[in-house]
Residue, then its C-alpha position, 0 to 999 in steps of 0.5 A: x536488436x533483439x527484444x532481449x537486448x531492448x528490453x534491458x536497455x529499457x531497464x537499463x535507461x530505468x535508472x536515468x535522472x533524478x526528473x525522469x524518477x520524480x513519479x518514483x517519490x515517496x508520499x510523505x517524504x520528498x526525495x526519499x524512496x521507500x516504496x512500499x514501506x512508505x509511512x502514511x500520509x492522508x492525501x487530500x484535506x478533508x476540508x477540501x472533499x467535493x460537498x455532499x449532492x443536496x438531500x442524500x446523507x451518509x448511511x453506511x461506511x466500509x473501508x479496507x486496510x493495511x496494516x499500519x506501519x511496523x517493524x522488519x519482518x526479522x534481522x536477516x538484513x541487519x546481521x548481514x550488513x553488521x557482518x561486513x562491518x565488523x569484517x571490514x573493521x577488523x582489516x581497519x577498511x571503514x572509512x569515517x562514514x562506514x564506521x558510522x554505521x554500525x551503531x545505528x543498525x544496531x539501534x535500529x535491530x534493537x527497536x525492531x526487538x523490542x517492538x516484535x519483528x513484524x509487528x505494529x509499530x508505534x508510528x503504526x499505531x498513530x497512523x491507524x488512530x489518526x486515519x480513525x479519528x478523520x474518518x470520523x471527522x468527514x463523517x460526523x452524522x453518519x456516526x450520530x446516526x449509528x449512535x442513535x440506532x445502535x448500529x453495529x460497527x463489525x470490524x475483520x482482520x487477517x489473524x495477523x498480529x499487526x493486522x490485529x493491532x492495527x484493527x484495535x488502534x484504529x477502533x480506539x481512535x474512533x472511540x476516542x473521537x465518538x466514545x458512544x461508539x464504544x460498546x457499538x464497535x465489536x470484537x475483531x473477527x479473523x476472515x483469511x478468506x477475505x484478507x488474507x487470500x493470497x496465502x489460502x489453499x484456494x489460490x493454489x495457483x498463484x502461489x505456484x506462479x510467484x514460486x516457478x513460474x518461468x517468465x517471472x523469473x526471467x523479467x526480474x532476473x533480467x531487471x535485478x541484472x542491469x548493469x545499474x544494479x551493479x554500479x549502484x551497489x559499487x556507488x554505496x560500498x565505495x562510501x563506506x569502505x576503502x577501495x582495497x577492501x570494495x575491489x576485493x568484494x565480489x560484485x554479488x556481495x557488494x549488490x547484496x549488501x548494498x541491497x540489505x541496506x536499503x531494506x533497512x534504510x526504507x524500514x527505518x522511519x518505520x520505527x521512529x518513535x522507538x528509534x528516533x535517532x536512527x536516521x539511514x539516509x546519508x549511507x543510502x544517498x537518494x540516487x542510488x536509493x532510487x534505483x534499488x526502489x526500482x527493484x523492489x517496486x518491480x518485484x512487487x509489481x510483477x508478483x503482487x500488481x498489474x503483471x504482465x499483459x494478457x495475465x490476471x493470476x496476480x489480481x483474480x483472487x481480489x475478486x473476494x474482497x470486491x465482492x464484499x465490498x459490494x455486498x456490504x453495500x447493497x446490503x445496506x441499500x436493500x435494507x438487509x444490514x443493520x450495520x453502520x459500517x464494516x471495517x477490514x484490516x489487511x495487508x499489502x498483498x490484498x491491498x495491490x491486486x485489489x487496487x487494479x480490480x478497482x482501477x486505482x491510479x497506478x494500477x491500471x497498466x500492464x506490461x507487455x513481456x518484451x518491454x518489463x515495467x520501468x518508472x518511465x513506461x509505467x505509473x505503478x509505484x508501491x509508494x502510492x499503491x500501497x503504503x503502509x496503513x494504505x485504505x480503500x474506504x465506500x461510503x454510501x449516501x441515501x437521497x430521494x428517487x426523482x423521476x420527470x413525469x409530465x413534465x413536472x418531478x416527482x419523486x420515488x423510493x430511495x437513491x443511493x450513491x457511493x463515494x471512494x476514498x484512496x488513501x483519503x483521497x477522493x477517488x474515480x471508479x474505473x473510467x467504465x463508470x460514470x459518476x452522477x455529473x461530470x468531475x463528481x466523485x458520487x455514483x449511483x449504486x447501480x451504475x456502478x453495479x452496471x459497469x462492474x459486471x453485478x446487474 
């Protein structure tokens, strides 16, 4: 077989069982697949956090993250399903299902209006202020501390509204839990530098590969072009009309409009709170949701995540926000920072690459260019990596220096050390690195600069 024709069948086989994509699930919503607009859960409690090494106290905390959940960017996928529906309506082709439809998509768009098409939504707001309020919890004489040196909190966004909206939500979540912060907490700064790269001048480059590049183009034309893609579609139309007006329907329509719903079937519990009663799951069943995730993680994977292997134009440009997270740190351990924390508000394009510099959980994997990325060969899941509000959070400890000298401890100067928090989950450095014992999730800062490249 040619390594076309293995690679599609790899494809193909992508869209297999209901066990065989269990990795694809959502974080917070069981056998739902909404990929990267996956709402946010926390995933660990915070009463259940490795305990501090005895003698270190938190000094410092930085966090990166994106934006919380909100509304679709526009109406393009609403008005393209509402103008099947009304189509199909007029040649009495609805079926009692499909006839359901069209109301709750017009609910859905009249939500998104009034939020503002792509911004901060109200279940966006809540997840950035809760996330807050348990950083502060975990946290609480890191806080006092900040409170009592009057330390300030410097807080940086994108420029983008709900990146913007999401900064403010979250520092009023903060404030709320430690008022005494409130004057502490400055005014958000905007660094499309930092966070927002992908779109900068700089990176030039990648925005030519995402837009020409020819291997990108084939993987995903390959992947959008598997048989299931075309049956899934069939599967979704086939409930909603009747068999006259599906076979009428050119196979590209029925993908696409397959497609459009399930933009706004993964957008819906977004909107939730000013939405409630919109609830997209019955048209999208869970079996062909799976497979359109697929081709939306796919995408996501090859222009924003891993890639291809032997390739590193989708993540080089994180690099700048590794840096700072670095330097926030090593500022602070060198006593050239007077702040108590630095927080940064950003979006999924930051978010992934970031994720593989970090060697997160999912990230780690490339795919070679004759096998594409399916659920079977790979981890990587934009649910997981980078769902709404997703975060990368360093706190930093100080403790004594001991040394052995003539057999007896002595101690000297100050020792610091980092935890990871992803997602609020305590979270290993890249495997190079070695945390202070066996299992722990604290590193020594300079090991840590030691095994990324910085000593």
């Amino acid at each position: 077989m040619t390594a076309l024709v293995l690679a599609a069948a790899a494809v193909t086989a992508a869209g297999g069982s209901a066990a065989a994509h269990a990795p694809g699930r959502s974080l917070a919503s069981g056998e739902h697949f909404y990929t990267t607009k996956t709402t946010y859960a926390p995933q660990q409690d915070v009463r259940d956090y490795e305990a501090v090494p005895a003698s270190f106290t938190p000094v410092f905390t930085e966090s990166v993250s994106r934006h919380g959940s909100r509304a679709m960017s526009d109406s393009e996928d609403g008005d393209a399903v509402l103008a099947v529906l009304r189509d199909a309506e007029g040649r009495g082709a609805l079926t009692r299902l499909g006839a359901r439809l069209g109301p709750q998509v017009e609910s859905l768009l009249a939500a998104a209006s009034s939020v503002g098409y792509g911004e901060l939504s109200g279940r966006g707001v809540r997840e950035q202020r809760q996330t807050a309020e348990r950083m502060e919890r975990r946290l609480p004489s890191l806080f006092r501390a900040i409170v009592a040196a009057q330390e300030p909190v410097e807080v940086k966004t994108s420029g983008v509204a709900r990146a913007t909206a999401s900064a403010n939500a979250f520092t009023g979540g903060l404030t709320a839990a430690e008022p005494k912060l409130t004057n502490l907490v400055q005014p958000p700064v905007t660094d499309k530098n930092l966070l927002y790269f992908h779109k900068q001048p700089q990176n030039a480059g990648y925005q030519e590969y995402v837009a020409n590049d020819p291997d990108l183009a084939a993987v995903l034309a390959r992947i959008d072009g598997a048989p299931n893609t075309a049956r899934n579609a069939k599967d979704v139309v086939s409930r909603l009309f009747t068999s006259d007006y599906v076979a009428a329907m050119t196979a590209e329509d029925r993908v696409a409009f397959a497609r459009s719903l399930y933009e706004l079937y993964a957008a819906a519990p977004d909107l939730r709170v000013e939405a409630p009663d919109v609830d997209l799951d019955v048209f999208v069943p869970a079996r062909n949701a799976r497979w359109f995730s697929y081709l939306d993680d796919a995408e996501e994977f090859y222009e924003k995540g891993p890639s291809f292997s032997g390739r590193t134009i989708t993540y080089d440009m994180a690099n700048v926000l590794l840096d700072d997270l670095f330097d926030q740190v090593e500022a602070k351990a060198a006593g050239a920072s007077a702040k108590g924390a630095a927080l940064r508000f950003t979006h999924a394009e930051e978010i992934m690459p970031l994720a593989v510099l970090l060697g997160l959980p999912g990230s780690t994997e490339s795919a070679d260019p004759d096998h594409p990325y399916t659920y079977q060969n790979n981890a990587w899941r934009g649910a997981q990596v980078a769902p709404m509000a997703a975060n990368v959070q360093w706190d930093l400890f100080a403790g004594p220096r001991h040394a052995v000298k003539n057999g007896k401890q002595t101690s000297g100067g100050t020792r610091y050390l980092v935890r990871m928090l992803y997602n609020e989950k305590e979270t290993a450095f890249k495997s190079s690195c070695e945390p202070i014992t066996r299992g722990s999730h604290f590193y020594d800062l300079d090991e840590l600069r030691s095994c990324f490249g910085r000593s």
